[in-house]
N, CA, C and O atoms as a MOPAC input file, in Angstrom:
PM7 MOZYME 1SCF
protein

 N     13.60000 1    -7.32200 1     6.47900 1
 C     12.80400 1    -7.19700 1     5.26700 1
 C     11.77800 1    -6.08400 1     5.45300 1
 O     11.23100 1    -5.80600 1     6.52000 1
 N     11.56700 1    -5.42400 1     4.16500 1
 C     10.65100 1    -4.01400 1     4.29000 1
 C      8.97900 1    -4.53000 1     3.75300 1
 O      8.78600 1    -4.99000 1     2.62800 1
 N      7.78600 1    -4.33500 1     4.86700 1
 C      7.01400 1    -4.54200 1     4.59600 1
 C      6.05100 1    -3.86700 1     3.87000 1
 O      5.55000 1    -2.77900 1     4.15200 1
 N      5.64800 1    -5.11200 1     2.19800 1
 C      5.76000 1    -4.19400 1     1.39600 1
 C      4.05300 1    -2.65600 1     1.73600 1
 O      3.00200 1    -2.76500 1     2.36800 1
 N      4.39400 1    -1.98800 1     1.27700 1
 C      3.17600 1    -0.96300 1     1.02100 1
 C      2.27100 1    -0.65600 1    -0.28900 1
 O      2.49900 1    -1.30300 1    -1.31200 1
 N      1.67500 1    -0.08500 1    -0.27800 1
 C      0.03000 1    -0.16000 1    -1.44900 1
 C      0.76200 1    -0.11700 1    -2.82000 1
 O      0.20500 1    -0.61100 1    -3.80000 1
 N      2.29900 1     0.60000 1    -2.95300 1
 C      2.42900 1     0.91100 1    -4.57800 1
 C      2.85900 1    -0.21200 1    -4.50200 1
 O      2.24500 1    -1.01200 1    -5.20800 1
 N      4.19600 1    -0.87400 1    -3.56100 1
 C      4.87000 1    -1.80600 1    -4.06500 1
 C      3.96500 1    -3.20200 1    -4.29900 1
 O      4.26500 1    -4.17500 1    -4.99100 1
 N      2.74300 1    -2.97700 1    -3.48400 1
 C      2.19200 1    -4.63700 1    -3.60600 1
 C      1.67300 1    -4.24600 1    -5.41800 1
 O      1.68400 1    -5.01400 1    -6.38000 1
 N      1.31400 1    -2.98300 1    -5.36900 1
 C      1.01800 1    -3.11600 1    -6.82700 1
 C      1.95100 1    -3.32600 1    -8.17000 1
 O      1.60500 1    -3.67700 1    -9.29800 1
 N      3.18700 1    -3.00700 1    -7.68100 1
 C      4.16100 1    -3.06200 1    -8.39000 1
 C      4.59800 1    -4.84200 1    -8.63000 1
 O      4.77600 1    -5.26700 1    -9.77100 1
 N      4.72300 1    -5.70700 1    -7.46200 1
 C      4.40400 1    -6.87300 1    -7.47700 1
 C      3.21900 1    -7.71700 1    -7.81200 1
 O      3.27400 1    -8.92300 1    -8.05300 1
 N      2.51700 1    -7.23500 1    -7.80900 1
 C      0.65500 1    -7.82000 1    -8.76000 1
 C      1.17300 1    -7.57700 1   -10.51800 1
 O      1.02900 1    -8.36800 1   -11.45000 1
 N      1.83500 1    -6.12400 1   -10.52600 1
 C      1.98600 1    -6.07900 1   -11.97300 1
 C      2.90200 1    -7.18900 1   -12.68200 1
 O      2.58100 1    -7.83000 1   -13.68300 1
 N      4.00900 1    -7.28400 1   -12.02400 1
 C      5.25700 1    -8.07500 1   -12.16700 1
 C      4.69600 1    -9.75500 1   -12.82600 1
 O      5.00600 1   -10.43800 1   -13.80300 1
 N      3.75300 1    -9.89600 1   -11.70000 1
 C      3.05800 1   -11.32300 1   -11.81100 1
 C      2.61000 1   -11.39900 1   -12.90300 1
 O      2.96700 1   -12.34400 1   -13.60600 1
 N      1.61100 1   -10.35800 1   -13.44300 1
 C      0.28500 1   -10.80300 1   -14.50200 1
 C      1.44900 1   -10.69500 1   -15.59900 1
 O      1.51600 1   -11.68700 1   -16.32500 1
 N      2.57200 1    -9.46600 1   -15.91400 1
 C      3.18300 1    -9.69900 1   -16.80200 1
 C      3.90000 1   -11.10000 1   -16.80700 1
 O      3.47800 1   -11.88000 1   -17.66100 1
 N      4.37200 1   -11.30900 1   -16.42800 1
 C      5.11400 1   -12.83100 1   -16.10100 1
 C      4.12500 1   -13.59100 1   -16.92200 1
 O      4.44700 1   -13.58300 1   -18.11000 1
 N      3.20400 1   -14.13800 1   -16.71000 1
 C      2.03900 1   -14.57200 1   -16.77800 1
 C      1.65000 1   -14.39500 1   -18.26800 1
 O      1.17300 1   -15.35100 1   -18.88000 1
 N      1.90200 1   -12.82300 1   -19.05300 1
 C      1.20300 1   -12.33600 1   -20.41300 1
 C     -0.35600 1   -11.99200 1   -20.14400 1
 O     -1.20600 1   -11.70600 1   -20.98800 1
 N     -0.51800 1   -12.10600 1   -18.60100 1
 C     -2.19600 1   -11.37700 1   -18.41500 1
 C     -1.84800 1    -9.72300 1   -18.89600 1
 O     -0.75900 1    -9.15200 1   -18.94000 1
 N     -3.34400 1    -9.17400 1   -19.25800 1
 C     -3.41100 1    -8.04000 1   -19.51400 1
 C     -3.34700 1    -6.73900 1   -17.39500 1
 O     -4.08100 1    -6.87900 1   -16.41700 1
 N     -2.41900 1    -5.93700 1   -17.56100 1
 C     -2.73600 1    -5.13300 1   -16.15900 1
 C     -3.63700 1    -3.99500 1   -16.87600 1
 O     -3.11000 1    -3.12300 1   -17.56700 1
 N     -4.69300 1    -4.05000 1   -16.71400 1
 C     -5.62000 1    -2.33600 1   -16.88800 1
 C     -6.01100 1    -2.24100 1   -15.71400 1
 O     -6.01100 1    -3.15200 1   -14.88700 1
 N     -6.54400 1    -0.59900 1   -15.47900 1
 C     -6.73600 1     0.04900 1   -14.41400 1
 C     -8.16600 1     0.28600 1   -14.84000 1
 O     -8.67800 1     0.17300 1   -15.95400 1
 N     -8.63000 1     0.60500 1   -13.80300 1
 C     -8.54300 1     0.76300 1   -12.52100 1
 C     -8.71300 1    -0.43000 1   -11.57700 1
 O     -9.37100 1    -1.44900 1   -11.78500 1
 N     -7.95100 1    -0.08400 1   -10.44000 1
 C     -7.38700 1    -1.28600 1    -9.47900 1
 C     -8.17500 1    -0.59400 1    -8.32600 1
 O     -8.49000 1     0.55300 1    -8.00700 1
 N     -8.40800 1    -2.44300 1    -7.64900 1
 C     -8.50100 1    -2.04300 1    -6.64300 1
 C     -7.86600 1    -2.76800 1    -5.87900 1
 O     -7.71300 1    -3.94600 1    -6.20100 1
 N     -7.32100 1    -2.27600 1    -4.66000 1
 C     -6.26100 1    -2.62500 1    -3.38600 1
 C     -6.80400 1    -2.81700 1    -2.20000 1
 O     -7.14000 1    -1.89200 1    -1.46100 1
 N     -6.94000 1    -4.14500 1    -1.90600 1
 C     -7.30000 1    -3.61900 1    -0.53700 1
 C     -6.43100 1    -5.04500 1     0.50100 1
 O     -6.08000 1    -6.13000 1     0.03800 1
 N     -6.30200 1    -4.66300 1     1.69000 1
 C     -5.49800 1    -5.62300 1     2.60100 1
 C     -6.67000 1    -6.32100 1     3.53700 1
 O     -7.49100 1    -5.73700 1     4.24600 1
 N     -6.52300 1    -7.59800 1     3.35100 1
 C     -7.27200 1    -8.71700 1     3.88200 1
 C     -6.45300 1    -9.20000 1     5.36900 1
 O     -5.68900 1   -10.15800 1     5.26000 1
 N     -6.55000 1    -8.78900 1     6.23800 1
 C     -5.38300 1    -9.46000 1     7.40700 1
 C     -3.80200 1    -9.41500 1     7.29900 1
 O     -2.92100 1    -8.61900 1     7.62500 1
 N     -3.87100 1   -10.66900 1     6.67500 1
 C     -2.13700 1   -10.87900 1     6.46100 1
 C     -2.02600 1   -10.93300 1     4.99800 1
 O     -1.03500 1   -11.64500 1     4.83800 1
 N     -2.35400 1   -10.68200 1     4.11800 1
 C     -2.72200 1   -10.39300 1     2.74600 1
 C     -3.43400 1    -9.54800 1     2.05900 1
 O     -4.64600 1    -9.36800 1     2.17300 1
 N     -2.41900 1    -8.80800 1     1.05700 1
 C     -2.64500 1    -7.72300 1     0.09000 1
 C     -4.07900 1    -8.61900 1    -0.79500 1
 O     -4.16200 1    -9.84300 1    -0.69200 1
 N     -4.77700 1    -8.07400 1    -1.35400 1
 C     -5.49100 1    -8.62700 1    -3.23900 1
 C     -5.71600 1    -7.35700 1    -4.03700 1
 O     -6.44300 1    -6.45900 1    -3.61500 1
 N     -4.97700 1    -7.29000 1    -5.38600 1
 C     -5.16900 1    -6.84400 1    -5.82300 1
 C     -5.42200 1    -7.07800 1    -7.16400 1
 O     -4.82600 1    -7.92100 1    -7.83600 1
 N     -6.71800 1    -5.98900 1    -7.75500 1
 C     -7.83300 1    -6.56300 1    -8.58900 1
 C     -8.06800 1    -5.58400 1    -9.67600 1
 O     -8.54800 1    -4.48900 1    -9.38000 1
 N     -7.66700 1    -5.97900 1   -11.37300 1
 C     -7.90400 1    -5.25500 1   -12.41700 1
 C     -9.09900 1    -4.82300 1   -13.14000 1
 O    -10.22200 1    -5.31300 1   -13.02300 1
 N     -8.85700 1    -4.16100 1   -13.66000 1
 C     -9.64700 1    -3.79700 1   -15.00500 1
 C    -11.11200 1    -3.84500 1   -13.61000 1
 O    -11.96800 1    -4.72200 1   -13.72800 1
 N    -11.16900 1    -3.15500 1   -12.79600 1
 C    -11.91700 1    -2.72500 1   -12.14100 1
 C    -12.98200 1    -1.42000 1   -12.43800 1
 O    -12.47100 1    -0.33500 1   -12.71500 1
 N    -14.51900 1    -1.54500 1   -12.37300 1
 C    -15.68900 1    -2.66100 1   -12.06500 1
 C    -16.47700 1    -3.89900 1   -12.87500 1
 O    -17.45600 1    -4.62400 1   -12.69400 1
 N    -15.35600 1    -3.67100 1   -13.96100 1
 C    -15.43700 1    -4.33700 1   -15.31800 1
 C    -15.73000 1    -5.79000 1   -14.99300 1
 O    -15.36600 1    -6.09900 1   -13.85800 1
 N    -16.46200 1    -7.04700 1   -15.90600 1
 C    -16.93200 1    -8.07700 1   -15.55200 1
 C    -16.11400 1    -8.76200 1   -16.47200 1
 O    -16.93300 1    -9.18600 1   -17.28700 1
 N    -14.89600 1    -9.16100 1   -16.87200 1
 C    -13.90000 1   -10.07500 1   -16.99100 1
 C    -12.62600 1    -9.23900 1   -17.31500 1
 O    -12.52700 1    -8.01500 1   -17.22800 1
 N    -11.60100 1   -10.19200 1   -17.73400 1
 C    -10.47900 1    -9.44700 1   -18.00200 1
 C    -10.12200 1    -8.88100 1   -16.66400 1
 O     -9.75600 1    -7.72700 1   -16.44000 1
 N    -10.26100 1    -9.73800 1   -15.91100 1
 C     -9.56800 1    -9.19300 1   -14.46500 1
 C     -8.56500 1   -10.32600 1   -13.98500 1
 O     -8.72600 1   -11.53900 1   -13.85000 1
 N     -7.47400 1    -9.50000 1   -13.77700 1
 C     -6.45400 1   -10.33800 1   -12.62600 1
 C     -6.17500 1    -9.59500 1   -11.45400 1
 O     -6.13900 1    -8.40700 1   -11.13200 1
 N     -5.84700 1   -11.55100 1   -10.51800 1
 C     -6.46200 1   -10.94600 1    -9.37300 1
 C     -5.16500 1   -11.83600 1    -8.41000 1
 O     -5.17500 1   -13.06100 1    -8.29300 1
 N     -4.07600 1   -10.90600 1    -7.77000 1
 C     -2.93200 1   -11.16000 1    -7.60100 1
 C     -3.16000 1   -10.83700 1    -5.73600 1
 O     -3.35500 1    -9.71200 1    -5.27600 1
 N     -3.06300 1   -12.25900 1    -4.81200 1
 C     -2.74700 1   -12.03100 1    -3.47300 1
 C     -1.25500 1   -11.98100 1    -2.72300 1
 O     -0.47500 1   -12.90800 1    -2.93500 1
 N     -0.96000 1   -11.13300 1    -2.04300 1
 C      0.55600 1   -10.85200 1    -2.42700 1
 C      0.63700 1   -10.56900 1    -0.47200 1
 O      0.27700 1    -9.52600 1     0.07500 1
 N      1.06900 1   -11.51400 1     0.08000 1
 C      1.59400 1   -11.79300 1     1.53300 1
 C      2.09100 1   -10.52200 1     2.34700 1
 O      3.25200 1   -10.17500 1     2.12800 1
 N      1.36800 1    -9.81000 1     3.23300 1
 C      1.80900 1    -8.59000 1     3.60500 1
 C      2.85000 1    -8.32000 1     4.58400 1
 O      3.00300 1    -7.28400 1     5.23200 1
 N      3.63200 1    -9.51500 1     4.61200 1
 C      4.44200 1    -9.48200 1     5.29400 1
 C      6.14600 1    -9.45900 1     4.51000 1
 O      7.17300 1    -8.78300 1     4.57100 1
 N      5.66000 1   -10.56400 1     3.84600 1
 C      7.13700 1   -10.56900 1     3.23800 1
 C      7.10300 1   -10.42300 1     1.60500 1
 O      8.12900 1   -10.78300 1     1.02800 1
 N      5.75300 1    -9.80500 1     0.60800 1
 C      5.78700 1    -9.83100 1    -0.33100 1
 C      5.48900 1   -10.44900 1    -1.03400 1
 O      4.84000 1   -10.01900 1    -1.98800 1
 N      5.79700 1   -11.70400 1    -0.92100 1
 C      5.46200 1   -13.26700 1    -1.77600 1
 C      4.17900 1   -13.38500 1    -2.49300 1
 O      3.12800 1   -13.20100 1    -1.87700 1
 N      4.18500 1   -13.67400 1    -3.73200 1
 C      2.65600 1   -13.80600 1    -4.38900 1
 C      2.10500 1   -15.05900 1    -3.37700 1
 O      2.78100 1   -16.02100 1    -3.01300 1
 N      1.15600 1   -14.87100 1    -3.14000 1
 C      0.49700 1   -16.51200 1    -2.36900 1
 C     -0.53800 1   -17.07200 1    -3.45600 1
 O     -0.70200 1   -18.28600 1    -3.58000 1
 N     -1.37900 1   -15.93500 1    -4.41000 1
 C     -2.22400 1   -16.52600 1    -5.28000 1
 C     -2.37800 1   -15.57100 1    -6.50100 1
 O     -2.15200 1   -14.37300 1    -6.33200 1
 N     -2.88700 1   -16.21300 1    -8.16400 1
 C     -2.50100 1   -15.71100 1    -8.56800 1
 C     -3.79400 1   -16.12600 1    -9.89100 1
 O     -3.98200 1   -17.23000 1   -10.40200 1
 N     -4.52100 1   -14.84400 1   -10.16900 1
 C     -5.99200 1   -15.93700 1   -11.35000 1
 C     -5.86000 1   -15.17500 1   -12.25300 1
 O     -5.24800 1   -14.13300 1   -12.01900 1
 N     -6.31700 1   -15.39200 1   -13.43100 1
 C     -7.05200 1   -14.44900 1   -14.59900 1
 C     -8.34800 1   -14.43400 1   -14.80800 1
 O     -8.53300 1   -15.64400 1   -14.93100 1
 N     -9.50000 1   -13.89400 1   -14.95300 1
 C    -10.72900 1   -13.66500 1   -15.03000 1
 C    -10.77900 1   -13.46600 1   -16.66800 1
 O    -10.76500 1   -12.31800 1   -17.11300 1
 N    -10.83500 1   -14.54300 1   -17.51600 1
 C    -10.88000 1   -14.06000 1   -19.02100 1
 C    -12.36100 1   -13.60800 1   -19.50500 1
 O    -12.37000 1   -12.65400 1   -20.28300 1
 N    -13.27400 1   -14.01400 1   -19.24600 1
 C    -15.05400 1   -13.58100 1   -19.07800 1
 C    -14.95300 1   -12.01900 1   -18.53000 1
 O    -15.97800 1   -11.37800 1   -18.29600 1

């Protein structure tokens, strides 16, 4: 298995919120926590953020919120 990298975890964060019907706006931010991607919308903005943790090993969403405020 290919471990994913910065576009694809974003490409998988997007996948999610659509799934979901959350809104994806940019600007994002990416950043890798250990063994986990988070990546975070509609960035520095104070709601309307989703916020997708995505397993840096094998891809897998592990967590998954909407910030509607």
């Amino acid at each position: 298995m290919t471990v994913p990298d910065e576009d694809a975890v974003v490409a998988i964060a997007r996948a999610a919120a659509e799934g979901e019907g959350w809104p994806f706006v940019e600007p994002l931010s990416v950043t890798r926590h250990g063994s986990a991607w988070h990546v975070m919308t509609n960035v520095p903005m104070r709601g309307s953020n989703v916020n997708v943790w995505v397993d840096a090993t094998t891809g897998a969403v592990l967590k998954q919120a909407f910030a509607r405020r």
